[in-house]
DSSP file (Angstrom, degrees, kcal/mol; ACC not computed):
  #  RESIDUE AA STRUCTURE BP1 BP2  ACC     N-H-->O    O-->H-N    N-H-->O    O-->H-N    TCO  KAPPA ALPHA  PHI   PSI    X-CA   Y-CA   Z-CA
    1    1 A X              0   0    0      0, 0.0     2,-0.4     0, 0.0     0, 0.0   0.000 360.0 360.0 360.0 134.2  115.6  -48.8    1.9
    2    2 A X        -     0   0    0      2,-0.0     2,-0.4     0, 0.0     0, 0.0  -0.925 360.0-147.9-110.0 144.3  115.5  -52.5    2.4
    3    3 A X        -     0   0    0     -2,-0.4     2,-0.2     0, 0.0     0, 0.0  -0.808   8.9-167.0 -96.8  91.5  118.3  -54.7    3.0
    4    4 A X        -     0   0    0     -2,-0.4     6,-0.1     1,-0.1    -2,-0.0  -0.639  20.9-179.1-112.7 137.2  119.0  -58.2    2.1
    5    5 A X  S    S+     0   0    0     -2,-0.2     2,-0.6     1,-0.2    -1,-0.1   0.653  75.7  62.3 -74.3 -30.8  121.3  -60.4    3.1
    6    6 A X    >   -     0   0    0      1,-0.1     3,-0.5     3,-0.1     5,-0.3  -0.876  56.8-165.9 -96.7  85.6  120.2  -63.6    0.8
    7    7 A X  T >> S+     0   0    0     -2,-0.6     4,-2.0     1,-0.2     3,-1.0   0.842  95.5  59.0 -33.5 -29.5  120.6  -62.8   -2.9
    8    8 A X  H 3> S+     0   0    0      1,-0.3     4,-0.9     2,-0.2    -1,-0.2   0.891 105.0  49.1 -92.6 -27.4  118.5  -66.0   -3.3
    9    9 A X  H <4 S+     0   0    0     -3,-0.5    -1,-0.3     2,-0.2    -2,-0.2   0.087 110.6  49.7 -82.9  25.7  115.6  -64.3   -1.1
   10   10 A X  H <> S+     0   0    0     -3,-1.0     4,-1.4    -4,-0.2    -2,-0.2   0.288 110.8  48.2-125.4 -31.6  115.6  -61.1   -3.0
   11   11 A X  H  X>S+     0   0    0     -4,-2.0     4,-2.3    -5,-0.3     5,-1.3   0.760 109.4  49.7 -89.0  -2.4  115.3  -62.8   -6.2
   12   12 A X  H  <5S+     0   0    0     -4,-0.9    -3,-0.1    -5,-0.2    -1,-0.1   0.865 111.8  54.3 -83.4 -46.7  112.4  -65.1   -5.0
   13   13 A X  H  45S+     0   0    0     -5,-0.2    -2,-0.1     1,-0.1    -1,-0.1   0.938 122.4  34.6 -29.3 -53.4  110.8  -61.3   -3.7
   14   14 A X  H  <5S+     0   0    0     -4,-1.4    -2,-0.2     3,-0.1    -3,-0.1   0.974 128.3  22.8 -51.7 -75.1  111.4  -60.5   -7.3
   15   15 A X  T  <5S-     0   0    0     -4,-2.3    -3,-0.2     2,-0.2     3,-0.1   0.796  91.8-120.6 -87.8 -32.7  110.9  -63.4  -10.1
   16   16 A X      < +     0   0    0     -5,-1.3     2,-0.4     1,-0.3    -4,-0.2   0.442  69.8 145.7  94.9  -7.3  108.6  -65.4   -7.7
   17   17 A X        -     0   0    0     -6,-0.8    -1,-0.3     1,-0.1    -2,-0.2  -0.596  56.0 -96.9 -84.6 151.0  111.5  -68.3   -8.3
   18   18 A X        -     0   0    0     -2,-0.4    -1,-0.1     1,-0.1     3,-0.1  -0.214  43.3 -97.7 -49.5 136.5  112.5  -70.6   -5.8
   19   19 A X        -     0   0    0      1,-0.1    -1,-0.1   -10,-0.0     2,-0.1   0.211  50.4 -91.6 -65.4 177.4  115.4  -69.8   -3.8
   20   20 A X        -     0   0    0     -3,-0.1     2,-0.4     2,-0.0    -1,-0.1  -0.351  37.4-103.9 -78.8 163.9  118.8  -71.6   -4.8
   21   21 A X        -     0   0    0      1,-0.2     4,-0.3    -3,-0.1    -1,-0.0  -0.791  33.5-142.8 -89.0 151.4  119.9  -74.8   -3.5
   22   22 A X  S >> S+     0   0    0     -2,-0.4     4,-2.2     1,-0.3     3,-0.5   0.751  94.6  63.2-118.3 -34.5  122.6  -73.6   -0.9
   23   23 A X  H 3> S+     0   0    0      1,-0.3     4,-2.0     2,-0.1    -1,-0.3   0.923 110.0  28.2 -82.6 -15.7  124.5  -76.3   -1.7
   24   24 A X  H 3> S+     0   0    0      2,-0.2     4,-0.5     3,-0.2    -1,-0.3   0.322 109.7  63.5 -96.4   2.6  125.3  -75.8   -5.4
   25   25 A X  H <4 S+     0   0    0     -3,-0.5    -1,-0.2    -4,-0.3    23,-0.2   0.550 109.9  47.6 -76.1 -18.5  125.1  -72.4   -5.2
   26   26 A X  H >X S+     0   0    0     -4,-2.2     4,-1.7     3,-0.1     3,-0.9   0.711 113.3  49.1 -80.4 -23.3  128.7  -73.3   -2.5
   27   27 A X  H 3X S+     0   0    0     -4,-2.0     4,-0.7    -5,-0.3     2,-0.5   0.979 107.3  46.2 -86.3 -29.7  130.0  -75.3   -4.7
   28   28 A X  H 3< S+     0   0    0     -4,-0.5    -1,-0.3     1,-0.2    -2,-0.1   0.142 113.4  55.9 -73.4  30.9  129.8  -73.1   -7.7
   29   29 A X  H <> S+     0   0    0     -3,-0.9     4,-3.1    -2,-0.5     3,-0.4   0.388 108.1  46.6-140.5 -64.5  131.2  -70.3   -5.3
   30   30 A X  H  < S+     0   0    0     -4,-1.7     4,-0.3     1,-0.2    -2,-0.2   0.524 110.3  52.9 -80.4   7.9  134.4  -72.4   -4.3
   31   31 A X  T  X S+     0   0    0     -4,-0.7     4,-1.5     2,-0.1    -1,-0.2   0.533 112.6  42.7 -57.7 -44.2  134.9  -73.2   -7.9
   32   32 A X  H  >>S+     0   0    0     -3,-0.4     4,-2.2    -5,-0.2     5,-0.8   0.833 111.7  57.3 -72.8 -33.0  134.8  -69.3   -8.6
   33   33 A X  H  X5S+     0   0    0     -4,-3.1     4,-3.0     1,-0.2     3,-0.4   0.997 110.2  49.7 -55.4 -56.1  137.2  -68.8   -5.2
   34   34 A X  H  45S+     0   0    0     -4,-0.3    -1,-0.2     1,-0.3    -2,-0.2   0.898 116.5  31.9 -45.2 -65.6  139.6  -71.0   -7.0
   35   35 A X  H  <5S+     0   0    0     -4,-1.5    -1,-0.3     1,-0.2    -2,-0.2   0.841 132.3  31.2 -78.7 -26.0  139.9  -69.7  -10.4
   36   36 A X  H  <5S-     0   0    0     -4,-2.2    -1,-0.2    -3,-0.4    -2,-0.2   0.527  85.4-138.2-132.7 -19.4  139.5  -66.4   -9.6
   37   37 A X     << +     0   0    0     -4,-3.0    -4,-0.2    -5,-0.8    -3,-0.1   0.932  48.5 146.1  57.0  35.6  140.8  -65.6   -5.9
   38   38 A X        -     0   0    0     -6,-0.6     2,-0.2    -5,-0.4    -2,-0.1  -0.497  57.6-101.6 -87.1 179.0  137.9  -63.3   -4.9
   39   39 A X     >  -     0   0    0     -2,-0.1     4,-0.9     1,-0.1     3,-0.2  -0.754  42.4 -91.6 -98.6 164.4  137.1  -63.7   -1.2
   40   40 A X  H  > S+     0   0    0     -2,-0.2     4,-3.1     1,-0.2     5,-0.1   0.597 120.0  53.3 -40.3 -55.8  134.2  -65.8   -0.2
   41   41 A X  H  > S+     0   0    0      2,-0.2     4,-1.9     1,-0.2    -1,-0.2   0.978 108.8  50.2 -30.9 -76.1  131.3  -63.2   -0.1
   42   42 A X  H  4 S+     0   0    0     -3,-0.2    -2,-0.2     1,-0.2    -1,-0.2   0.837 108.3  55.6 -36.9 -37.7  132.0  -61.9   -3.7
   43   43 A X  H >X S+     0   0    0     -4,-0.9     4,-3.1     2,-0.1     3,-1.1   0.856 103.3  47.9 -96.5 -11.2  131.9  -65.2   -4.6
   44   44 A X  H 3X S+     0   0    0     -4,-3.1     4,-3.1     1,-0.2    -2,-0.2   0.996 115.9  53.9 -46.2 -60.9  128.1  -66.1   -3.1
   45   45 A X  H 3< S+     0   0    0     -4,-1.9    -1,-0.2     1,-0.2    -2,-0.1   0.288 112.2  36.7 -66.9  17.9  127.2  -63.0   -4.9
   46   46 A X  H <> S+     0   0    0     -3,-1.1     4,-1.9    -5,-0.2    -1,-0.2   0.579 119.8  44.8-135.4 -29.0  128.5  -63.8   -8.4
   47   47 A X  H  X S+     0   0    0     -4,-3.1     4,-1.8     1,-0.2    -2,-0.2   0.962 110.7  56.3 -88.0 -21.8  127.7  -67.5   -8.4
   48   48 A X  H  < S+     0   0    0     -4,-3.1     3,-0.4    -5,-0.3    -1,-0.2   0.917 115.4  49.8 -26.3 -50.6  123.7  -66.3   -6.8
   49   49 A X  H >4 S+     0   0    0      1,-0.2     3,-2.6     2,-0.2    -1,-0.2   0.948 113.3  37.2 -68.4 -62.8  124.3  -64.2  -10.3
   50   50 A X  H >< S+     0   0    0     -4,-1.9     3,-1.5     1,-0.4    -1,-0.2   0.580 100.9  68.4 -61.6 -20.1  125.2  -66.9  -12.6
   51   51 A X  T 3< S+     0   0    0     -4,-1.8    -1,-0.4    -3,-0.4    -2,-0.2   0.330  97.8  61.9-101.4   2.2  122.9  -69.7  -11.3
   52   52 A X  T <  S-     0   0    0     -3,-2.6    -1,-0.3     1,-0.3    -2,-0.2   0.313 112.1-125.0 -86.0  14.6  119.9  -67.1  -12.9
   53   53 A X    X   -     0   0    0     -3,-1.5     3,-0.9     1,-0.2    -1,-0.3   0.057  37.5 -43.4  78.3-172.7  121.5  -67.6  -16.4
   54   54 A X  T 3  S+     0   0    0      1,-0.3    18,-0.2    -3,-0.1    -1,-0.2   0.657 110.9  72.3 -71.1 -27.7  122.6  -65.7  -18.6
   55   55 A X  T 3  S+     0   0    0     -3,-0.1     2,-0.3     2,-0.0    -1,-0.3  -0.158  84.4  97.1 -65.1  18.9  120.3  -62.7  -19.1
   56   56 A X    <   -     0   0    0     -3,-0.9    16,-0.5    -7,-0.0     2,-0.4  -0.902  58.2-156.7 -85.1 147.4  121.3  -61.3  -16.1
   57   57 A X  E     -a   72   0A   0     -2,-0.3     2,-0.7    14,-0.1    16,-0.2  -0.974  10.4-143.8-139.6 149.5  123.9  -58.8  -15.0
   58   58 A X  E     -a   73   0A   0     14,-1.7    16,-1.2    -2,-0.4     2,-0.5  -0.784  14.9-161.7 -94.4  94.5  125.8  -58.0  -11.8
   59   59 A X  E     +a   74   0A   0     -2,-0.7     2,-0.3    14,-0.2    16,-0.2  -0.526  27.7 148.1 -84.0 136.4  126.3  -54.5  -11.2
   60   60 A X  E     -a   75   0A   0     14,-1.5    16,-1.9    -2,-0.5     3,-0.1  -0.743  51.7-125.9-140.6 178.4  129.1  -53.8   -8.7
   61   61 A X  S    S+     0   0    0     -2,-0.3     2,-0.8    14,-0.2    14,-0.1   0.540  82.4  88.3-106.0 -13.9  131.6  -51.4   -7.9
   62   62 A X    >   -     0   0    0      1,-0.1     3,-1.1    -3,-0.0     4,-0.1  -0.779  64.8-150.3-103.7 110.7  134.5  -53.7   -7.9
   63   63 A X  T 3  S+     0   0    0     -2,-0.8     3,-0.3     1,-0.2     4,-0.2   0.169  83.9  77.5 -59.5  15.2  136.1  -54.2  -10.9
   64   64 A X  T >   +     0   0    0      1,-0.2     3,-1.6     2,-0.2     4,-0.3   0.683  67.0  80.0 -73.4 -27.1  137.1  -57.7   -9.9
   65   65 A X  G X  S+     0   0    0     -3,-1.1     3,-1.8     1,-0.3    -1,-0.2   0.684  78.5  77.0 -44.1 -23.9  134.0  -59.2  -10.5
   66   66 A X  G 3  S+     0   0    0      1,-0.3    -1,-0.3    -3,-0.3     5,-0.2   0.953  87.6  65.7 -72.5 -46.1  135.5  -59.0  -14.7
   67   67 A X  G <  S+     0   0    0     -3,-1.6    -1,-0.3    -4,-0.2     2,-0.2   0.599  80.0  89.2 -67.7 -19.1  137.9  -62.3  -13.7
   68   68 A X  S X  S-     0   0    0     -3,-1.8     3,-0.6    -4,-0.3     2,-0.2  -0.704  87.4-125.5 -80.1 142.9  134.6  -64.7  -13.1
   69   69 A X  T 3  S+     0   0    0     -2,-0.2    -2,-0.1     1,-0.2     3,-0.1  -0.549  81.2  10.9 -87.5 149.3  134.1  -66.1  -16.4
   70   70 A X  T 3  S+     0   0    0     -2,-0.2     2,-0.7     1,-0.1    -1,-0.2   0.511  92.5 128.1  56.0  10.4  130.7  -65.9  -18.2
   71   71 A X    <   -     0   0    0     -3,-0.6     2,-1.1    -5,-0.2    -1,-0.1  -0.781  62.3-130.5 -96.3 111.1  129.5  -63.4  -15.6
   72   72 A X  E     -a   57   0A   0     -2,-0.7   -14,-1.7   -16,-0.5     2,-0.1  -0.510  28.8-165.1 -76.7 108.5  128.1  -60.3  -17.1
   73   73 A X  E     +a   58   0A   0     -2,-1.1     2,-0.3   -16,-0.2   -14,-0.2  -0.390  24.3 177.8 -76.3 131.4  129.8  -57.4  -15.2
   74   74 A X  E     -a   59   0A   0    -16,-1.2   -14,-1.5    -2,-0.1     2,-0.6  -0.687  22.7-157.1-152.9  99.9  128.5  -54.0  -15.4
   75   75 A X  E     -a   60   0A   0     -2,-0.3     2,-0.2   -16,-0.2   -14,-0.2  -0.711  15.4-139.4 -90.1 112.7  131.4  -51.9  -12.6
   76   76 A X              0   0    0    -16,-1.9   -13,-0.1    -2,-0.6    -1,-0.0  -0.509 360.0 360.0 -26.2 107.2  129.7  -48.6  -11.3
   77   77 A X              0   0    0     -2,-0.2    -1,-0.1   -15,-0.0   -16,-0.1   0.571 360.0 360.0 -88.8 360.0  132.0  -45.7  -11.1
């Protein structure tokens, strides 16, 4: 099993795209903290999500994830 710490280096493993710019991937993270009150982590991993557009989905376990808007949610039971 591999484990990565950088969403942005596991999709650049993937797609072959260039990792995120770290700073607009923090500000769209403390824009999501705000509206949404998830803690800081959750919200790396949901704007990492959003910043690949919309044809993506974030499978989680945590049903909180449903409060970020325009993030496609898909909660694991």
């Amino acid at each position: 099993m591999i484990a990565f710490s950088d969403a942005s280096a596991l999709i650049y493993l993937i797609e072959g795209a260039e990792p995120f710019a770290t700073r607009l991937r923090k500000e769209l993270a403390a824009a999501i903290r705000v509206r949404t009150g998830l803690k800081t982590p959750d919200t790396l991993q949901a704007a990492s999500c959003l910043q690949l557009g919309p044809d993506h989905l974030f499978l989680t376990g945590d049903a909180a994830f449903r409060r970020v808007a325009d993030l496609k949610v898909k909660v694991l039971a």
